[in-house]
C-alpha positions in Angstrom: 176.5 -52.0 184.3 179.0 -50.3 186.7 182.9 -52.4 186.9 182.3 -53.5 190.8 179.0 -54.7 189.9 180.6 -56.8 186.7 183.3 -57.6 189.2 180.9 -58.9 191.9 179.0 -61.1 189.3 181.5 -62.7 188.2 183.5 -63.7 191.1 180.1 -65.4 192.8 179.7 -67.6 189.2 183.9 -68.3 190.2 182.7 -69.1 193.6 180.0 -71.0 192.6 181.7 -73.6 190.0 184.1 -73.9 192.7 181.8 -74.5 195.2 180.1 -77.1 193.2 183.4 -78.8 192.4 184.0 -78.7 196.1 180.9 -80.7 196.8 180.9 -82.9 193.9 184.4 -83.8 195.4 182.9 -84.0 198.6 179.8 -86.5 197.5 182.6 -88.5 195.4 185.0 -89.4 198.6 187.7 -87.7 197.2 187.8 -84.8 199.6 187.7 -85.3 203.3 184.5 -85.1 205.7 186.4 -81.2 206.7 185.4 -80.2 203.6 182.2 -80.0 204.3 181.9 -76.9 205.7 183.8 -75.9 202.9 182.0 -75.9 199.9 178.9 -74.5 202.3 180.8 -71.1 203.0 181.9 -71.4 198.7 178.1 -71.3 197.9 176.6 -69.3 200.8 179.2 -66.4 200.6 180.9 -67.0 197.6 178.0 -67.3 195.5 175.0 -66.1 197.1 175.9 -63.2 199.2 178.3 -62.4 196.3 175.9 -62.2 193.7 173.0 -60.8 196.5 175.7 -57.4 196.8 176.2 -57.3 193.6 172.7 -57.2 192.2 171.6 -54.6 195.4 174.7 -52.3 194.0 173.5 -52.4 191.3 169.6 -52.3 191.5 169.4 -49.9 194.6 167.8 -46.5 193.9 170.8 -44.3 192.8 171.0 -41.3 195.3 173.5 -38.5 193.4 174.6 -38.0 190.1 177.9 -37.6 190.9 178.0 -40.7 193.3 175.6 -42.8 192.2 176.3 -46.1 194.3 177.4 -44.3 197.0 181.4 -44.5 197.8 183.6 -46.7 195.3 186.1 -46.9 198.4 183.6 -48.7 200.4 182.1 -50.7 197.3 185.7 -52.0 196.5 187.1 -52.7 200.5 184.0 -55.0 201.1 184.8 -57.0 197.5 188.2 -57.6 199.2 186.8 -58.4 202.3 184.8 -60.9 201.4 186.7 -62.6 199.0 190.1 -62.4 201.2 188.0 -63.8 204.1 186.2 -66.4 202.5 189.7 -67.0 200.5 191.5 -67.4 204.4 188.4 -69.3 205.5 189.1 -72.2 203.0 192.6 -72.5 203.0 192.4 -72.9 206.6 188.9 -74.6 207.8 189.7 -78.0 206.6 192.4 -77.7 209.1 191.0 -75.9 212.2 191.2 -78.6 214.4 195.4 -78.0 214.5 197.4 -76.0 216.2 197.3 -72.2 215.1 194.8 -72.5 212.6 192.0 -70.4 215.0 193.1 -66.8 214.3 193.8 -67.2 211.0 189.4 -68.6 211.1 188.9 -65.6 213.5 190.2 -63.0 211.0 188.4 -64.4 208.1 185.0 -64.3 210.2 185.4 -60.7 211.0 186.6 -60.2 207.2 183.4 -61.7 206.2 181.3 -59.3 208.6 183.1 -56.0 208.0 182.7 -57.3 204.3 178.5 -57.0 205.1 178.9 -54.1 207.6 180.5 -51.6 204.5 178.5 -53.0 202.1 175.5 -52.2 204.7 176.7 -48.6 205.4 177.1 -47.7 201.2 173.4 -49.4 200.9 171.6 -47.8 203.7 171.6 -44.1 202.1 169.9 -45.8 199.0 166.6 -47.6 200.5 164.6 -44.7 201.1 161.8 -44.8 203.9 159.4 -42.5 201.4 155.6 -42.8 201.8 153.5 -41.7 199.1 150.2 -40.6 199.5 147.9 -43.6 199.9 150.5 -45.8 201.1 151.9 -46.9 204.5 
């Protein structure tokens, strides 16, 4: 199993204990009614669309020998992406309702999408549109 796949895996089961900590927190009273949306971006990107890029980077048909999952540049800028967005996106959503707290939200949204948008571009070369006799 390729590092950035490893890496990917094991950040989303990071994001995901967290995540549940977050809501168990939430469910307990301890953390505020804010954190609600929280925990929600913790699991949905964190975990799932974490673990959903890693396991396509790593199950995709490979298209070269030399490259095999495409470019490691783009593989390793959306990791960051996603993690630095949905890192800003936590420190800073239980507060949006004060005073310069919106671009920091706005930055971590458009993290979070260039973080699919590279991840799309390196995956798109590898789903093939082949038919095979017999098939449509």
């Amino acid at each position: 199993m390729p590092l950035i796949v490893r890496v990917y895996i094991r950040a989303s089961l990071v994001w995901l204990v967290l995540g549940m900590a977050a809501f168990a927190g939430h469910s307990a009273g301890w953390l505020p009614a804010a954190w609600f949306p929280v925990y929600l971006h913790m699991l949905t990107y964190g975990w799932l669309t974490q673990l959903a890029f890693g396991m396509g980077m790593w199950m995709f048909p490979l298209i070269r020998r030399d490259r095999p999952r495409g470019d490691d540049r783009l593989n390793w800028a959306a990791f960051v992406a996603l993690n630095v967005g949905l890192i800003l996106r936590v420190l800073f959503e239980p507060t949006a309702a004060l005073p310069g707290r919106k671009p920091a939200l706005v930055l971590a949204a458009v993290l979070l999408w260039l973080s699919a948008v590279l991840f799309t571009v390196n995956a798109w070369p590898r789903v093939r549109l082949k038919v095979r006799k017999g098939q449509r």
